[in-house]
N, C-alpha and C positions, 0 to 999 in steps of 0.2 A: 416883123411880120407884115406882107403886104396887106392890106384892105381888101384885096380880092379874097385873101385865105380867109379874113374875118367875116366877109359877106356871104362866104358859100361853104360855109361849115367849118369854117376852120380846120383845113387839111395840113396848113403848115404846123397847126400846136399839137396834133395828133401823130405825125410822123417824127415828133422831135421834143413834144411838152410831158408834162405829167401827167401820169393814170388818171382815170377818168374816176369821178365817183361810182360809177357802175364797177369800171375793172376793184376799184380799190376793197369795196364790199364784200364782190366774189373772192380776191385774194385774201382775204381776214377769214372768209366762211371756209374756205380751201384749205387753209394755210392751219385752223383750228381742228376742221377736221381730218388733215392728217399729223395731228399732232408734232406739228412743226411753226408754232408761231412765229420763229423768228425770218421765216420767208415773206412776211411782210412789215414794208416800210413804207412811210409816207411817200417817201419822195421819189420811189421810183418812175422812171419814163414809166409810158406806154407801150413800148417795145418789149422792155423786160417786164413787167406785170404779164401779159402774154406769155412770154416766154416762163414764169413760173407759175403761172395758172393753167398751162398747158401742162407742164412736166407734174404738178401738184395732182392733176385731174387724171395722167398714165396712173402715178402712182398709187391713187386708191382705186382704181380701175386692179388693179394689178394686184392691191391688198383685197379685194372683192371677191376674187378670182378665186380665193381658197377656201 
C-alpha cells in the first residue's frame, strides 16, 4: 500500500482490505436479526460485507412487508 493511500484515508485497504469494524457490527446485528448468523465472518472484504448487508437489509425489508 502506497503512503498516499495511508495518508488520505486509506482508500487502497478499503477497496481491497477487511470490513471495517462499523461494516462488521452492522453485519452480526443483520445477520442475527434475520436469523441467519452464518452470514457473518470475520474475514470478509469490504466489498462483500456490503454486498450481504445489502441483500440482509432487502431481506427483512421484504419479511416487514407482511
Amino acid at each position: 500500500m502506497s503512503m498516499a493511500a495511508v495518508r488520505f484515508g486509506g482508500v487502497a485497504e478499503r477497496l481491497g482490505g477487511l470490513m471495517t469494524r462499523a461494516q462488521g457490527l452492522r453485519l452480526r446485528s443483520l445477520a442475527e436479526e434475520a436469523y441467519q448468523p452464518n452470514q457473518y465472518a470475520r474475514d470478509l472484504t469490504s466489498e462483500e460485507a456490503d454486498r450481504r448487508i445489502d441483500a440482509l437489509r432487502a431481506e427483512i425489508a421484504l419479511a416487514d412487508s407482511f
